[in-house]
Chimera marker file (.cmm) of the C-alpha trace (Angstrom):
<marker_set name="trace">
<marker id="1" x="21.270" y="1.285" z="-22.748" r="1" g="1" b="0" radius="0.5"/>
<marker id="2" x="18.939" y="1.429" z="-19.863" r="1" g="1" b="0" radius="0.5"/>
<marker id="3" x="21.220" y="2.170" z="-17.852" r="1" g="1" b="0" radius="0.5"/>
<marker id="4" x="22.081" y="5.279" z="-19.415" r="1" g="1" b="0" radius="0.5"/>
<marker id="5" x="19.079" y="6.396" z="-20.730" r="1" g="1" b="0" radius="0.5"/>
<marker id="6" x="17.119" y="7.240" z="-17.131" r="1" g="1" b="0" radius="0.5"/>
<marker id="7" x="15.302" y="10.310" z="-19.050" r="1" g="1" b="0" radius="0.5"/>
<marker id="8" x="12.896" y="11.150" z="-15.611" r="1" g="1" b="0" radius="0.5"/>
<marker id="9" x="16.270" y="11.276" z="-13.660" r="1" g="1" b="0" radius="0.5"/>
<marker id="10" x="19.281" y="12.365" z="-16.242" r="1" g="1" b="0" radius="0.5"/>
<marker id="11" x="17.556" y="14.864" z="-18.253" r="1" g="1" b="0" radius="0.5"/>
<marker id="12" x="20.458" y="16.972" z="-18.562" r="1" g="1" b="0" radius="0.5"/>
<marker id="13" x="22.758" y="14.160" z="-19.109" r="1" g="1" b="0" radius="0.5"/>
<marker id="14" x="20.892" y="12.751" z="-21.881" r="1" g="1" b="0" radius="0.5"/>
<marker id="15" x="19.351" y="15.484" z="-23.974" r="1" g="1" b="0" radius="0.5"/>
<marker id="16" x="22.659" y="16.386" z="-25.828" r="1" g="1" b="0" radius="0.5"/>
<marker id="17" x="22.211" y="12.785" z="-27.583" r="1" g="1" b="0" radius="0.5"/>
<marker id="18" x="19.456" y="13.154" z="-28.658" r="1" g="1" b="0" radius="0.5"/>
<marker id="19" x="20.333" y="14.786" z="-31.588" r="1" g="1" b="0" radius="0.5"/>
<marker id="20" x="22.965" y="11.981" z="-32.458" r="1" g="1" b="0" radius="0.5"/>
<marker id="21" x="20.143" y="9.234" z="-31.738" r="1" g="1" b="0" radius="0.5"/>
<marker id="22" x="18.785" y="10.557" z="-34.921" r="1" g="1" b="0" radius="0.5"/>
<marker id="23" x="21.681" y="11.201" z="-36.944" r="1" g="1" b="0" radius="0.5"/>
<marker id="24" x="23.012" y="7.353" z="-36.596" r="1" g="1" b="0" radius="0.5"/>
<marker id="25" x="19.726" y="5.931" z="-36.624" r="1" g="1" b="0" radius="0.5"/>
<marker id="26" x="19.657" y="5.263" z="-40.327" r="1" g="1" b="0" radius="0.5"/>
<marker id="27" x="23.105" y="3.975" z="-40.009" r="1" g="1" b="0" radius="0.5"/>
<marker id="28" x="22.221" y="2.048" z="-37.014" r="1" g="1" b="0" radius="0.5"/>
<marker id="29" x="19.604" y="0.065" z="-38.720" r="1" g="1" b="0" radius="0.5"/>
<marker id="30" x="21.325" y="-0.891" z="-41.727" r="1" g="1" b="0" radius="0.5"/>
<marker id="31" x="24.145" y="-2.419" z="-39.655" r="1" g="1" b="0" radius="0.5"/>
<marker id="32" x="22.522" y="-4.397" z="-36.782" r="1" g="1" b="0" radius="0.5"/>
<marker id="33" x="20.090" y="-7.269" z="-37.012" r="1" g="1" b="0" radius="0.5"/>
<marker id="34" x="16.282" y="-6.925" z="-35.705" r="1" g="1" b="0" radius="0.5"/>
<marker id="35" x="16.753" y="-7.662" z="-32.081" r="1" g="1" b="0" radius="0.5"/>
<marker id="36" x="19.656" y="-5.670" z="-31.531" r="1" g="1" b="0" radius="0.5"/>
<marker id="37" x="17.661" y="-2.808" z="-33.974" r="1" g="1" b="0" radius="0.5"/>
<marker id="38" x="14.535" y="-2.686" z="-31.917" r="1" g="1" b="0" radius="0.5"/>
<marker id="39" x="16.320" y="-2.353" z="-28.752" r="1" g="1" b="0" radius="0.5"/>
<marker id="40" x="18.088" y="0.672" z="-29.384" r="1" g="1" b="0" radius="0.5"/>
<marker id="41" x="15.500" y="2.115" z="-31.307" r="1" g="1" b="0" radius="0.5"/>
<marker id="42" x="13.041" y="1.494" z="-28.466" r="1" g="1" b="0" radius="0.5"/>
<marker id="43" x="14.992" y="2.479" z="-25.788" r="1" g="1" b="0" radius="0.5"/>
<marker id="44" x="17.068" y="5.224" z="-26.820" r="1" g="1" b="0" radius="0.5"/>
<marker id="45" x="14.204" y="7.699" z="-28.855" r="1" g="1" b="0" radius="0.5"/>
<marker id="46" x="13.297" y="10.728" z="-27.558" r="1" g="1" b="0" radius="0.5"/>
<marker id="47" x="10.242" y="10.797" z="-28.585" r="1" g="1" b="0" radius="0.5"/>
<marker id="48" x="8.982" y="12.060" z="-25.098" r="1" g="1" b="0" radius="0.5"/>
<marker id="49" x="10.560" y="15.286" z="-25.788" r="1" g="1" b="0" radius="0.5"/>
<marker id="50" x="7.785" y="15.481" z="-28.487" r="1" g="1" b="0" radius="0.5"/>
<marker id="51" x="10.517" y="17.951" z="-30.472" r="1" g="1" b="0" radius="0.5"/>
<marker id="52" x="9.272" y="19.019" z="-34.112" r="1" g="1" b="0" radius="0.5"/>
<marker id="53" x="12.530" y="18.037" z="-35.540" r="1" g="1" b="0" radius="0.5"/>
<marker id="54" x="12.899" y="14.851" z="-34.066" r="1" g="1" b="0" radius="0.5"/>
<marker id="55" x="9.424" y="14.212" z="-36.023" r="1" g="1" b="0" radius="0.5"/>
<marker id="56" x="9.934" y="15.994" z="-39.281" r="1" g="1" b="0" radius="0.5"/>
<marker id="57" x="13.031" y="13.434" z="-39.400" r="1" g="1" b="0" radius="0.5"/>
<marker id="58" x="10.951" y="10.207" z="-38.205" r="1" g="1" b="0" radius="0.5"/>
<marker id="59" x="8.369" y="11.144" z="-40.686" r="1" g="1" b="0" radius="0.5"/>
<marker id="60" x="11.454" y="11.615" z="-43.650" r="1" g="1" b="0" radius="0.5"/>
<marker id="61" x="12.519" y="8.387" z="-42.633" r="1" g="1" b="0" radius="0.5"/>
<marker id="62" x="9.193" y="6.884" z="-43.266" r="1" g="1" b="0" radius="0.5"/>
<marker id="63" x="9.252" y="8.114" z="-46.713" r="1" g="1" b="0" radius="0.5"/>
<marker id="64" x="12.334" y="6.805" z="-47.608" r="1" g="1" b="0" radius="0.5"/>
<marker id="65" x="11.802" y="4.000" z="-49.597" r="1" g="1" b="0" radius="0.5"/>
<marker id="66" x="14.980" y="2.189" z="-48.964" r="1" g="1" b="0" radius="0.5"/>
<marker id="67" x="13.421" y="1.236" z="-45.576" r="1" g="1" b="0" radius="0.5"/>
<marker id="68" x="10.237" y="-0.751" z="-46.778" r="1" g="1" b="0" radius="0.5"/>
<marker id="69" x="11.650" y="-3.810" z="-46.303" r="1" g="1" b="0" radius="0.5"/>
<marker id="70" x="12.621" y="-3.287" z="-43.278" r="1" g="1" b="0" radius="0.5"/>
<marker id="71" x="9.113" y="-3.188" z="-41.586" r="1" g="1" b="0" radius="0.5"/>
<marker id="72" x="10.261" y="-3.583" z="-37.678" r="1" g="1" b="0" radius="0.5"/>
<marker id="73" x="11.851" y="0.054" z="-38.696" r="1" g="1" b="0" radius="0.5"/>
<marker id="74" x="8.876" y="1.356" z="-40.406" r="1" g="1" b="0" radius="0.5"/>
<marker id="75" x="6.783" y="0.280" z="-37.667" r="1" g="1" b="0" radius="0.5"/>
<marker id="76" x="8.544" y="1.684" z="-35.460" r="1" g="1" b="0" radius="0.5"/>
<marker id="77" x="8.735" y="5.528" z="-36.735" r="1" g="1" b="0" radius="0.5"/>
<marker id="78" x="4.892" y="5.433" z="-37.318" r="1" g="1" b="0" radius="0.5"/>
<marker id="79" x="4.585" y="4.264" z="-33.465" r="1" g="1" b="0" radius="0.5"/>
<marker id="80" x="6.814" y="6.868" z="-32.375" r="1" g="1" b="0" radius="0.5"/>
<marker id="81" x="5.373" y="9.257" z="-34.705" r="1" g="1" b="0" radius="0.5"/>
<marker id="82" x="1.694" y="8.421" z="-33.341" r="1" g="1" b="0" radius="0.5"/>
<marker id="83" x="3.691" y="8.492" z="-29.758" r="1" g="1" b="0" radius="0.5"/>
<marker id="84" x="5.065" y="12.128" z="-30.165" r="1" g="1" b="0" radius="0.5"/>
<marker id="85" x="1.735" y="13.180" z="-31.616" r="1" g="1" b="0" radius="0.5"/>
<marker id="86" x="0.257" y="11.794" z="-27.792" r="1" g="1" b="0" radius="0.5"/>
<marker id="87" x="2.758" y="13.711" z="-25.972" r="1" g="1" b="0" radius="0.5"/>
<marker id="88" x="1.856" y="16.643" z="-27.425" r="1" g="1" b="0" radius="0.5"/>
<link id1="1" id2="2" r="1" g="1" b="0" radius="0.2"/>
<link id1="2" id2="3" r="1" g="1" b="0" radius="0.2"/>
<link id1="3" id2="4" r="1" g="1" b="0" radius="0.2"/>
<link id1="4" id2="5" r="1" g="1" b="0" radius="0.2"/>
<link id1="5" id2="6" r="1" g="1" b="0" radius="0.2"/>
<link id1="6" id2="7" r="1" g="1" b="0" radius="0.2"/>
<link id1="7" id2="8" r="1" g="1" b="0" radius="0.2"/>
<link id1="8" id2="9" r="1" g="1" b="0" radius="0.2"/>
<link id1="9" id2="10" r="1" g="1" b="0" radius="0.2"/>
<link id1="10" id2="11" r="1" g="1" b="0" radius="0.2"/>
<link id1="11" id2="12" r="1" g="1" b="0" radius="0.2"/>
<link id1="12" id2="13" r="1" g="1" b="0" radius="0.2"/>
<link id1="13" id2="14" r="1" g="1" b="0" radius="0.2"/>
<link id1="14" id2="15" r="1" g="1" b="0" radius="0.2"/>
<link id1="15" id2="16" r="1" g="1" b="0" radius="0.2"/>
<link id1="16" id2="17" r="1" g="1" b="0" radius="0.2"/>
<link id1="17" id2="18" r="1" g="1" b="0" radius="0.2"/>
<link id1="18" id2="19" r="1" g="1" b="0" radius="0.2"/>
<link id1="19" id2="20" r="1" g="1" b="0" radius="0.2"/>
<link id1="20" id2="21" r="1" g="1" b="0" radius="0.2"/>
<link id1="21" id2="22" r="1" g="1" b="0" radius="0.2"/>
<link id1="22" id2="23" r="1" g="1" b="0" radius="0.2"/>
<link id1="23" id2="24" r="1" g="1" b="0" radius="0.2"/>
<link id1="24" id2="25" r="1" g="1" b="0" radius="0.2"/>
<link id1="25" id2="26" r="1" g="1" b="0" radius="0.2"/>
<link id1="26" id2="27" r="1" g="1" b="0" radius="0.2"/>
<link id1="27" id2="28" r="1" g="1" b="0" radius="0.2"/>
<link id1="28" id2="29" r="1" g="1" b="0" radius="0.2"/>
<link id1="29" id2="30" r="1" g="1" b="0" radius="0.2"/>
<link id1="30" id2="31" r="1" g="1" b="0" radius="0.2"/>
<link id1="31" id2="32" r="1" g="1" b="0" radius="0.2"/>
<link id1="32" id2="33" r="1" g="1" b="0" radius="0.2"/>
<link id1="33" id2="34" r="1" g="1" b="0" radius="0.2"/>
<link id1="34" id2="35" r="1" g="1" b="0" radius="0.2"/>
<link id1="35" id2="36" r="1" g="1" b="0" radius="0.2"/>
<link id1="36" id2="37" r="1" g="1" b="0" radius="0.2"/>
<link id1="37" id2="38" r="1" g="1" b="0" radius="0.2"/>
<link id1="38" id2="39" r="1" g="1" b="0" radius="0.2"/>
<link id1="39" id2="40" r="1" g="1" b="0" radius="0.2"/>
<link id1="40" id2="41" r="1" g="1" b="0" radius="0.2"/>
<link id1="41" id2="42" r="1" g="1" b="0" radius="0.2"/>
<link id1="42" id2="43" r="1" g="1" b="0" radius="0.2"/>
<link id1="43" id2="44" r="1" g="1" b="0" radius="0.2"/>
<link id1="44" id2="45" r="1" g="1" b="0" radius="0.2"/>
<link id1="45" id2="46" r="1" g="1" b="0" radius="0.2"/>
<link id1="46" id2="47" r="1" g="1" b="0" radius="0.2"/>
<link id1="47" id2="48" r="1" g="1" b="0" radius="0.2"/>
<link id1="48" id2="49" r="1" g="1" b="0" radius="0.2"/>
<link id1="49" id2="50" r="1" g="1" b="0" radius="0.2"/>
<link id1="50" id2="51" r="1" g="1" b="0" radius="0.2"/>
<link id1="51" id2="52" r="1" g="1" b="0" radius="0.2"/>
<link id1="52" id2="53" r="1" g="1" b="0" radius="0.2"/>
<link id1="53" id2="54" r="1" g="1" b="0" radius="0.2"/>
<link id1="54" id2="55" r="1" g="1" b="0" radius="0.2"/>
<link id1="55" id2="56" r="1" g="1" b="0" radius="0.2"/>
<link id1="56" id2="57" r="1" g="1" b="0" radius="0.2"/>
<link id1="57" id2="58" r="1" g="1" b="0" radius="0.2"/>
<link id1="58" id2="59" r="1" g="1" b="0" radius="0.2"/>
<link id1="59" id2="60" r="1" g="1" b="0" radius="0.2"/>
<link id1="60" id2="61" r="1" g="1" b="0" radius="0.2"/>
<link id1="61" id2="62" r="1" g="1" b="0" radius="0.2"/>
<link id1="62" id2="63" r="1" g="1" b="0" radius="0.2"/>
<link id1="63" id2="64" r="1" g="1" b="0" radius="0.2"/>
<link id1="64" id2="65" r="1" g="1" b="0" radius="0.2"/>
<link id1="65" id2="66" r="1" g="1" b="0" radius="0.2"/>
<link id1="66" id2="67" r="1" g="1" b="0" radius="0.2"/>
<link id1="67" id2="68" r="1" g="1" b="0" radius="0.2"/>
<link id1="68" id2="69" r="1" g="1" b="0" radius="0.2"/>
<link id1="69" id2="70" r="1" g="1" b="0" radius="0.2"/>
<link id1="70" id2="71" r="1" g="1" b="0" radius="0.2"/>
<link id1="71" id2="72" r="1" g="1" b="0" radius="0.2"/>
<link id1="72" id2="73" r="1" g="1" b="0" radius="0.2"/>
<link id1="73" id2="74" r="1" g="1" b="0" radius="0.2"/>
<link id1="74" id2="75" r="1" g="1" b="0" radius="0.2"/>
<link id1="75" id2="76" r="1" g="1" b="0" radius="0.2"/>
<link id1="76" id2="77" r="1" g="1" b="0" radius="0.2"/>
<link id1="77" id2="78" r="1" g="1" b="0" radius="0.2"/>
<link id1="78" id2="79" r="1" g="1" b="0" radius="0.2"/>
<link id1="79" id2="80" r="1" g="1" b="0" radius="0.2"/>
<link id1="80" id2="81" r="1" g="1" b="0" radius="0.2"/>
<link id1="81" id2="82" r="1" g="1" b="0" radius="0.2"/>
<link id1="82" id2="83" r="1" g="1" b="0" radius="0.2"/>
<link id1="83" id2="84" r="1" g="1" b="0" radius="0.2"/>
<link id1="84" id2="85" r="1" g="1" b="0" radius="0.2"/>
<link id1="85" id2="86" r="1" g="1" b="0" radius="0.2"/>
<link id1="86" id2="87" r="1" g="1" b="0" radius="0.2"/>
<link id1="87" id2="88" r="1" g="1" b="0" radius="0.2"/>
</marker_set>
C-alpha cells in the first residue's frame, strides 16, 4: 500500500482511486479483520484532497448504524472527518 500510495509524488497516478477507495470501503471493512482494516483505511484515504464528496460519504458512513460495533471504523471516519475539516 505504501508503496503505491506516494500522494506528494504520484498525484496523478493515484487520484483516479480515489473514488474506488470509497466505494469498497464499506465492503472492505466487513471482510477484513482490524489490523488488516486500519491499515488500508489509514493509508489509502484521501482525505488530504479535503473533497466534499469524499466527506458527505465518510459522514453517511458514520450514520450508518450497521457500523457501531465496529468502533476502529467509526473512529476512524470521525478522525478523517475532523482531518478533512483541518485541511480545509
Amino acid at each position: 500500500m505504501q508503496g503505491f500510495f506516494q500522494r506528494n509524488q504520484q498525484l496523478d497516478l493515484i487520484t483516479p482511486y480515489f473514488d474506488k477507495f470509497i466505494e469498497i470501503l464499506p465492503e472492505f471493512i466487513e471482510k477484513r479483520e482490524k489490523d488488516m482494516a486500519n491499515a488500508f483505511m489509514n493509508t489509502m484515504s484521501p482525505y488530504f484532497m479535503a473533497r466534499e464528496s469524499d466527506e458527505k460519504a465518510f459522514k453517511t458512513m458514520l450514520e450508518d448504524p450497521k457500523y457501531a460495533e465496529r468502533s476502529y471504523f467509526t473512529d476512524f471516519l470521525k478522525r478523517t472527518i475532523n482531518n478533512i475539516d483541518k485541511v480545509r
